[in-house]
C-alpha positions as a Markdown table, in Angstrom:
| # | Residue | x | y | z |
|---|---|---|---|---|
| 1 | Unk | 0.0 | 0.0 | 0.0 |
| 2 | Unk | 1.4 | 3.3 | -0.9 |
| 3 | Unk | 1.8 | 5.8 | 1.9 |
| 4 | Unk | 0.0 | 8.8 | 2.0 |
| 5 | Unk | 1.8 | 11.8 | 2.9 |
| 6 | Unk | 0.4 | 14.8 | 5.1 |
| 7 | Unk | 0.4 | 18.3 | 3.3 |
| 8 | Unk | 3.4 | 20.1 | 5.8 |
| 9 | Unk | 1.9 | 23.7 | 6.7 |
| 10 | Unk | 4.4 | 26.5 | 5.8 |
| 11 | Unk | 5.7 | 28.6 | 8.5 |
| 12 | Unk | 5.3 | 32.8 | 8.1 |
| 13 | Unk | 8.3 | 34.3 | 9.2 |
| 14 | Unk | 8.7 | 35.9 | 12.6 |
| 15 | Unk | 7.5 | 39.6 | 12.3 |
| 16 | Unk | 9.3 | 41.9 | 15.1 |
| 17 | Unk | 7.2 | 44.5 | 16.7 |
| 18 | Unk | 8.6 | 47.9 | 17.1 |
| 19 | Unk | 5.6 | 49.6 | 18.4 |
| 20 | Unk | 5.6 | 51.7 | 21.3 |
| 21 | Unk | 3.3 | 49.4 | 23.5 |
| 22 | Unk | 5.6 | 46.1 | 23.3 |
| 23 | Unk | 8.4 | 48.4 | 25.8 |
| 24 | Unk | 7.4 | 49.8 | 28.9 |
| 25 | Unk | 8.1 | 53.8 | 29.0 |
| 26 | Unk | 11.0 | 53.8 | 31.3 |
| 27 | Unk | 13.2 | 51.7 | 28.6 |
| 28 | Unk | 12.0 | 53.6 | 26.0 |
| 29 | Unk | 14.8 | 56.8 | 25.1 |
| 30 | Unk | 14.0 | 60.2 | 24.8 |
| 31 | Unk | 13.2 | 61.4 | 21.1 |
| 32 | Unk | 16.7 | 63.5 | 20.2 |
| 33 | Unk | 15.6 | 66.7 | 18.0 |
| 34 | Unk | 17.6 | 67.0 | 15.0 |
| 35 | Unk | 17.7 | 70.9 | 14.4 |
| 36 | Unk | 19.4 | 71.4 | 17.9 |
| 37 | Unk | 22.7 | 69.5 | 17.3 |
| 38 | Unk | 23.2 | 71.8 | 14.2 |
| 39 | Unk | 22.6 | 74.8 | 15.1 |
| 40 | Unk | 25.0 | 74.2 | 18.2 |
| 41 | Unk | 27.9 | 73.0 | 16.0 |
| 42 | Unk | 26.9 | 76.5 | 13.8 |
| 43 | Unk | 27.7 | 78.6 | 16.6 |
| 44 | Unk | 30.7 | 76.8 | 17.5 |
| 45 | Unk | 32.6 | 76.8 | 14.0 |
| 46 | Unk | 31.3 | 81.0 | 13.8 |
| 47 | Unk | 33.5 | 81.7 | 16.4 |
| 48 | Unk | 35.3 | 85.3 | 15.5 |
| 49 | Unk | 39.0 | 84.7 | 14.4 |
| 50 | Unk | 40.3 | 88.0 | 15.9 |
| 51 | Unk | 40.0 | 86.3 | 19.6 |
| 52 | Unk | 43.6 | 85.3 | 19.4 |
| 53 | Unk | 45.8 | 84.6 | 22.5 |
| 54 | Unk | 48.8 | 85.4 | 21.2 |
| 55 | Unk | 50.6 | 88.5 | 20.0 |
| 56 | Unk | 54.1 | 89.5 | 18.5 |
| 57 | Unk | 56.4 | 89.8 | 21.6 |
| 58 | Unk | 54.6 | 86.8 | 24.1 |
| 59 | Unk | 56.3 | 83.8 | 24.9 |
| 60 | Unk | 54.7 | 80.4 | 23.5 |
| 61 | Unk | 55.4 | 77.7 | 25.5 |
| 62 | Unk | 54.5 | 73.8 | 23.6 |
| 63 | Unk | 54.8 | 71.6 | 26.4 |
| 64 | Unk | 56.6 | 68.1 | 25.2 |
| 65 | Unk | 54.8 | 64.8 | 24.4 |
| 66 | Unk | 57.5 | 62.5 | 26.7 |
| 67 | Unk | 57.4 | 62.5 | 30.0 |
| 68 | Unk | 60.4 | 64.2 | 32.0 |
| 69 | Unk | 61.2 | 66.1 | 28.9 |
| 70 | Unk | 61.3 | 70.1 | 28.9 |
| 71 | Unk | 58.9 | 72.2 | 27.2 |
| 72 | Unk | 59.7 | 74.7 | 24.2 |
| 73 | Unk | 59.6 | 78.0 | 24.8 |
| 74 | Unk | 59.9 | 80.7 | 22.2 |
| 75 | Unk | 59.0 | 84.1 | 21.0 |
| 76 | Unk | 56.0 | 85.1 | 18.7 |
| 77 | Unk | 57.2 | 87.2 | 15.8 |
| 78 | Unk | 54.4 | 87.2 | 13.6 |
| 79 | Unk | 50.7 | 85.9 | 14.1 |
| 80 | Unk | 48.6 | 84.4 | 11.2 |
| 81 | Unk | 45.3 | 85.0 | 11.0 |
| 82 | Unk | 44.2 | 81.9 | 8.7 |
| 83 | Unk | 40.4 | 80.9 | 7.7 |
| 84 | Unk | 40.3 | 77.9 | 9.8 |
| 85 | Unk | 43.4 | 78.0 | 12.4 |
| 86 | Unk | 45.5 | 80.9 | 13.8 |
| 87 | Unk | 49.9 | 80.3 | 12.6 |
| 88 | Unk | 52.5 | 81.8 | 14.6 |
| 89 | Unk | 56.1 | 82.1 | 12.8 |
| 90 | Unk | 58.5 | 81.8 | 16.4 |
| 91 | Unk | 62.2 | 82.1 | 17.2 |
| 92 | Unk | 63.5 | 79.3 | 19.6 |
| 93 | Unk | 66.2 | 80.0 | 21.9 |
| 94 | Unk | 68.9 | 78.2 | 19.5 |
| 95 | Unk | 68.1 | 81.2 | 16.9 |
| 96 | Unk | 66.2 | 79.3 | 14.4 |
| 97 | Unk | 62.3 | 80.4 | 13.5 |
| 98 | Unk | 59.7 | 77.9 | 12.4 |
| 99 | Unk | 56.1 | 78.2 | 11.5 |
| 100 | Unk | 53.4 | 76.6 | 14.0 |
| 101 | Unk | 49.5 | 76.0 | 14.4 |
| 102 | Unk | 49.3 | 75.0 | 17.8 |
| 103 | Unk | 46.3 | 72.2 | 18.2 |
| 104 | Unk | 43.8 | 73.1 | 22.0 |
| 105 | Unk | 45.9 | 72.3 | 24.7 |
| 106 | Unk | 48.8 | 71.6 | 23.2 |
| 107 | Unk | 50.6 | 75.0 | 24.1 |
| 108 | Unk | 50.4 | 78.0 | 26.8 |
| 109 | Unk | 50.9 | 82.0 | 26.0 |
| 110 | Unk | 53.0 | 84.1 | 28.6 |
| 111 | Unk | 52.0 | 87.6 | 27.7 |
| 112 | Unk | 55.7 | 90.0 | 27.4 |
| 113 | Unk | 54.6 | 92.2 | 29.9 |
| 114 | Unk | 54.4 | 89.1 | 32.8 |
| 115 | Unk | 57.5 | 87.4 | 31.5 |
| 116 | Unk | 60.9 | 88.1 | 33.0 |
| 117 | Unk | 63.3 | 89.8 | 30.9 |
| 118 | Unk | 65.2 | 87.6 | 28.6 |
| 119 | Unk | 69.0 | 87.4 | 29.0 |
Protein backbone atom coordinates (compact mmCIF):
# COMPACT_ATOMS: atom_id res chain seq x y z
CA UNK A 1 0.00 0.00 0.00
CA UNK A 2 1.38 3.33 -0.92
CA UNK A 3 1.80 5.79 1.87
CA UNK A 4 -0.04 8.82 2.02
CA UNK A 5 1.84 11.84 2.87
CA UNK A 6 0.44 14.75 5.07
CA UNK A 7 0.39 18.30 3.30
CA UNK A 8 3.42 20.05 5.82
CA UNK A 9 1.92 23.68 6.70
CA UNK A 10 4.40 26.53 5.82
CA UNK A 11 5.70 28.57 8.52
CA UNK A 12 5.34 32.83 8.12
CA UNK A 13 8.28 34.32 9.20
CA UNK A 14 8.70 35.93 12.62
CA UNK A 15 7.50 39.64 12.34
CA UNK A 16 9.28 41.94 15.09
CA UNK A 17 7.17 44.47 16.68
CA UNK A 18 8.59 47.92 17.10
CA UNK A 19 5.64 49.58 18.45
CA UNK A 20 5.61 51.71 21.35
CA UNK A 21 3.29 49.43 23.52
CA UNK A 22 5.60 46.10 23.34
CA UNK A 23 8.38 48.43 25.76
CA UNK A 24 7.40 49.80 28.88
CA UNK A 25 8.09 53.78 28.96
CA UNK A 26 10.96 53.79 31.31
CA UNK A 27 13.17 51.70 28.64
CA UNK A 28 11.95 53.64 25.97
CA UNK A 29 14.82 56.83 25.08
CA UNK A 30 14.02 60.15 24.77
CA UNK A 31 13.23 61.42 21.15
CA UNK A 32 16.68 63.52 20.16
CA UNK A 33 15.58 66.67 18.03
CA UNK A 34 17.58 66.96 14.98
CA UNK A 35 17.67 70.90 14.40
CA UNK A 36 19.38 71.36 17.95
CA UNK A 37 22.66 69.45 17.31
CA UNK A 38 23.16 71.83 14.15
CA UNK A 39 22.55 74.81 15.12
CA UNK A 40 25.03 74.18 18.16
CA UNK A 41 27.86 73.01 15.99
CA UNK A 42 26.91 76.55 13.84
CA UNK A 43 27.71 78.58 16.57
CA UNK A 44 30.70 76.77 17.47
CA UNK A 45 32.63 76.83 14.03
CA UNK A 46 31.30 80.97 13.79
CA UNK A 47 33.51 81.71 16.42
CA UNK A 48 35.34 85.27 15.48
CA UNK A 49 39.00 84.74 14.39
CA UNK A 50 40.32 88.03 15.91
CA UNK A 51 40.03 86.33 19.60
CA UNK A 52 43.65 85.26 19.40
CA UNK A 53 45.82 84.65 22.53
CA UNK A 54 48.81 85.40 21.15
CA UNK A 55 50.62 88.50 19.98
CA UNK A 56 54.13 89.49 18.49
CA UNK A 57 56.36 89.84 21.64
CA UNK A 58 54.62 86.78 24.08
CA UNK A 59 56.33 83.84 24.87
CA UNK A 60 54.68 80.44 23.49
CA UNK A 61 55.42 77.66 25.49
CA UNK A 62 54.54 73.85 23.60
CA UNK A 63 54.77 71.61 26.41
CA UNK A 64 56.63 68.09 25.18
CA UNK A 65 54.79 64.78 24.45
CA UNK A 66 57.46 62.54 26.70
CA UNK A 67 57.42 62.46 30.01
CA UNK A 68 60.44 64.21 32.04
CA UNK A 69 61.24 66.07 28.85
CA UNK A 70 61.30 70.13 28.92
CA UNK A 71 58.90 72.16 27.15
CA UNK A 72 59.74 74.71 24.21
CA UNK A 73 59.56 77.95 24.79
CA UNK A 74 59.87 80.66 22.21
CA UNK A 75 59.01 84.10 20.97
CA UNK A 76 56.03 85.05 18.70
CA UNK A 77 57.17 87.15 15.81
CA UNK A 78 54.44 87.18 13.55
CA UNK A 79 50.71 85.89 14.12
CA UNK A 80 48.64 84.45 11.16
CA UNK A 81 45.28 84.96 11.00
CA UNK A 82 44.23 81.86 8.68
CA UNK A 83 40.39 80.92 7.69
CA UNK A 84 40.26 77.92 9.75
CA UNK A 85 43.41 78.02 12.39
CA UNK A 86 45.52 80.93 13.84
CA UNK A 87 49.91 80.29 12.63
CA UNK A 88 52.48 81.82 14.59
CA UNK A 89 56.09 82.06 12.85
CA UNK A 90 58.49 81.83 16.38
CA UNK A 91 62.20 82.15 17.18
CA UNK A 92 63.46 79.27 19.60
CA UNK A 93 66.22 80.03 21.91
CA UNK A 94 68.90 78.24 19.52
CA UNK A 95 68.06 81.16 16.91
CA UNK A 96 66.16 79.31 14.42
CA UNK A 97 62.31 80.37 13.53
CA UNK A 98 59.70 77.89 12.41
CA UNK A 99 56.12 78.18 11.52
CA UNK A 100 53.40 76.65 14.01
CA UNK A 101 49.51 76.04 14.42
CA UNK A 102 49.29 74.96 17.79
CA UNK A 103 46.34 72.17 18.15
CA UNK A 104 43.80 73.06 21.98
CA UNK A 105 45.91 72.32 24.74
CA UNK A 106 48.85 71.61 23.16
CA UNK A 107 50.61 75.02 24.10
CA UNK A 108 50.41 78.00 26.79
CA UNK A 109 50.94 81.97 25.98
CA UNK A 110 53.01 84.08 28.56
CA UNK A 111 52.00 87.58 27.71
CA UNK A 112 55.67 89.96 27.43
CA UNK A 113 54.61 92.19 29.94
CA UNK A 114 54.41 89.08 32.85
CA UNK A 115 57.53 87.39 31.46
CA UNK A 116 60.86 88.06 33.01
CA UNK A 117 63.28 89.83 30.94
CA UNK A 118 65.19 87.61 28.56
CA UNK A 119 69.01 87.42 29.05
Amino acid sequence: MPSKKKPVAKKKPATKKTSAAAKPASMMKPAAKKGAAKKQAAKKSMAPAASTSARRGDLIVIDSSKVGSPPREGEVLEVIQGAISVSYRVQWPDGHQSLIAPGLGSARVVPARQRPALS
